[in-house]
C-alpha positions as CSV (number, residue, x, y, z in Angstrom):
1,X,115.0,95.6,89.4
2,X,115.3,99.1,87.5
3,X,114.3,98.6,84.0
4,X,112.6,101.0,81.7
5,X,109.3,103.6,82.5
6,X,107.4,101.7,80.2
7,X,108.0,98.7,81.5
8,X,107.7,99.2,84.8
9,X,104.4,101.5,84.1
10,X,103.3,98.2,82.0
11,X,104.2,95.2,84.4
12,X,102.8,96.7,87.8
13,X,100.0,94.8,89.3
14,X,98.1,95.3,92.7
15,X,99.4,92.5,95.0
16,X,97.0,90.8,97.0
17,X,99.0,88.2,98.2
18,X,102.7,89.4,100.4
19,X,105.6,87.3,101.7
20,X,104.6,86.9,105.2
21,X,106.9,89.1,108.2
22,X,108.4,90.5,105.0
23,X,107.6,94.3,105.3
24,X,110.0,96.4,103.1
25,X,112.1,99.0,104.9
26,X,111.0,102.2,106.2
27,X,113.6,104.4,104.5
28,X,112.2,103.4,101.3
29,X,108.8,104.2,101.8
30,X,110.1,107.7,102.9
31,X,112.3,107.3,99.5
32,X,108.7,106.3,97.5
33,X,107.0,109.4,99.2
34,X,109.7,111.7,98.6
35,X,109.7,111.1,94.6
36,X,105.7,110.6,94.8
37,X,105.0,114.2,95.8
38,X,106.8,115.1,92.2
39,X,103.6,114.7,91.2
40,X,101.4,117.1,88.6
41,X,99.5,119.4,91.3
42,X,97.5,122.4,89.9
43,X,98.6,125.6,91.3
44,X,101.4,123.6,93.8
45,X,99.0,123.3,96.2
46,X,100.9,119.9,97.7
47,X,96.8,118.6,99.2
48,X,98.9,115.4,100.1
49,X,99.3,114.1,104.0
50,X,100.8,110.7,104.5
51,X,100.4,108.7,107.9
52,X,102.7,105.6,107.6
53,X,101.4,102.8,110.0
54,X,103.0,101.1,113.1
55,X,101.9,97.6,114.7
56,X,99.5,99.4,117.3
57,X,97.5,101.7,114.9
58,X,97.8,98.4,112.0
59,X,95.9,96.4,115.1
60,X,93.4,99.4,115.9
61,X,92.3,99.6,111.7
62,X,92.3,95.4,111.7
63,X,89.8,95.5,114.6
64,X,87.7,98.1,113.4
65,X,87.7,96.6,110.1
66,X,86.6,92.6,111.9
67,X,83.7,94.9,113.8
68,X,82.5,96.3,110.5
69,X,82.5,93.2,108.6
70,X,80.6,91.4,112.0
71,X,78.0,93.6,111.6
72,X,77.4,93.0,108.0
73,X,78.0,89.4,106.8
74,X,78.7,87.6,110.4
75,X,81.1,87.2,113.2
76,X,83.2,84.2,110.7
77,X,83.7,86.8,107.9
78,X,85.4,88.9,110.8
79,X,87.3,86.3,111.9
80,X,88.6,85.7,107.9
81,X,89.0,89.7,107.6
82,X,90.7,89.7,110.6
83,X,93.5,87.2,110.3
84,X,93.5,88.4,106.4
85,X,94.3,92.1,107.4
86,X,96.8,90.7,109.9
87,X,99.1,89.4,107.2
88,X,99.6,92.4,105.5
89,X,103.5,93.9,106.1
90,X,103.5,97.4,105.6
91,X,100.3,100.0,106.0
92,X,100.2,103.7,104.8
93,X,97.2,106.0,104.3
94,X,97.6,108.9,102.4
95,X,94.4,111.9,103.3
96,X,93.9,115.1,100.8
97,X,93.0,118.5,102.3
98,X,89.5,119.8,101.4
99,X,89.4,123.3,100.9
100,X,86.5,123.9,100.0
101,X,86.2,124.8,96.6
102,X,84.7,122.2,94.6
103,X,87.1,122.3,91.4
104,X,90.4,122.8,93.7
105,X,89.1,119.8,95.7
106,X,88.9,117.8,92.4
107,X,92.3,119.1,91.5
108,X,93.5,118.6,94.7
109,X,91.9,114.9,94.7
110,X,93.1,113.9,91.2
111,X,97.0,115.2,92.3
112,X,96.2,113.0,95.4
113,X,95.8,110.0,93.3
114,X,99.2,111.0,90.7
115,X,101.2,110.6,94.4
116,X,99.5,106.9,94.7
117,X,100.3,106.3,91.1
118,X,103.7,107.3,91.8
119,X,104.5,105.6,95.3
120,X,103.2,102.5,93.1
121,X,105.5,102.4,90.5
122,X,108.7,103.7,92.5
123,X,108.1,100.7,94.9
124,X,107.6,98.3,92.0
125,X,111.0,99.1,90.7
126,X,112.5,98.2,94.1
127,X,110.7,95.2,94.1
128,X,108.2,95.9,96.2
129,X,104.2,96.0,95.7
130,X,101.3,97.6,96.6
131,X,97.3,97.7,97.1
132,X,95.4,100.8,96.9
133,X,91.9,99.9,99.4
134,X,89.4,102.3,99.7
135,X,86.7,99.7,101.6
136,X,84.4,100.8,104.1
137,X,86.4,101.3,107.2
138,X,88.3,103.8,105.3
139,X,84.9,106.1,105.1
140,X,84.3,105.2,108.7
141,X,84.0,107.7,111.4
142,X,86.4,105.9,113.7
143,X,89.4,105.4,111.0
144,X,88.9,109.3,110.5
145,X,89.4,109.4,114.5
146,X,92.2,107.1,114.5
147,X,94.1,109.8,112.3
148,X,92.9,112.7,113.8
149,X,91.4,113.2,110.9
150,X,88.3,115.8,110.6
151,X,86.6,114.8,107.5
152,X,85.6,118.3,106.9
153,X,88.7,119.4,106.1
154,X,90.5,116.0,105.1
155,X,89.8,113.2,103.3
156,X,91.0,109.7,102.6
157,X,92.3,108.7,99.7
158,X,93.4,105.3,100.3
159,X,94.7,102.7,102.9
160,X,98.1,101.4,100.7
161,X,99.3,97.9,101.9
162,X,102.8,97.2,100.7
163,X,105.1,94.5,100.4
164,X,107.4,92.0,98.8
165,X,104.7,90.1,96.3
166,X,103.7,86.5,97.2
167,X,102.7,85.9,93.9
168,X,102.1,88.7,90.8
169,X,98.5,88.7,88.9
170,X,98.7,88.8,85.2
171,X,96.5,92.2,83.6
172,X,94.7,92.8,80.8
173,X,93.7,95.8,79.3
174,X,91.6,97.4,76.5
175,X,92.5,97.7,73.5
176,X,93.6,100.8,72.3
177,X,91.5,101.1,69.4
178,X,88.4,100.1,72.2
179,X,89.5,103.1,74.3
180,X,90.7,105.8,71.6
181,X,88.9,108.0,69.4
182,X,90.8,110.5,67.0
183,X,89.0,113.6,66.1
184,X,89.3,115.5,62.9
């Protein structure tokens, strides 16, 4: 695909739809991480852990996820969630260290979420695309547990599903007048 920064920083979209039994190859996921971590990260702490999903752990997060969504809006919306999440290719969670320190944590946070903004638009210009999720079973005890994951000293930033796109949403955005304000 390779076209310009701009354009590829202007024409990504989150994919909700993926070609099914489609999932993009592994080597360039490790390729997407390995430019990803370029990103700006106060005092090089490098906060960033990635935990790139197989079949078995995928099934583990999908039935968690179906148990969750049972208990809140029925054993049908699980069922829906369930065959939903089984669609999705490729799976990769990326956790941030927690150190402690509130404004390192923010740092260390925000620097989390320059690696997802990477990882995004490297895998767009190869075609492939991505959704960042952040839903309930991401902040539940058992996902933590599934990683091995103590959420005193780790926590999730996202759950990324990647993939070749089914179809590709059209954006909008503000204005830049509506989101700009120049200051003597």
């Amino acid at each position: 695909m390779s076209s310009s920064i701009a354009d590829i920083i202007k024409n990504r979209r989150t994919i909700h739809q993926f070609k099914a039994n489609e999932r993009p190859p592994v080597e360039l996921i490790q390729q997407a991480i390995e430019h990803g971590i370029w990103a700006p990260n106060h005092h090089t702490t490098q906060p960033w852990h990635f935990h790139l999903i197989g079949p078995e752990t995928k099934e583990h997060i999908c039935q968690l996820n179906a148990a969750l969504a049972a208990e809140k809006k029925g054993e049908k919306a699980a069922e829906i969630k369930l065959r939903r999440w089984r669609e999705i290719p490729g799976w990769l969670l990326l956790s941030c260290d927690i150190s402690g320190d509130e404004l390192r944590d923010q740092e260390d946070y925000a620097a989390c979420c320059c690696v997802a903004q990477n990882l995004s638009l490297y895998l767009w210009d190869k075609g492939v695309g991505m959704k960042w999720t952040t839903g309930a079973v991401t902040r539940n005890e058992r996902f933590y547990e599934m990683f091995g994951l103590d959420p005193e000293y780790r926590q999730v930033v996202g759950l990324f599903w990647y993939g070749y796109p089914e179809e590709i949403p059209q954006g909008t955005r503000l204005t830049l007048s509506e989101i700009l304000d120049i200051l003597p």
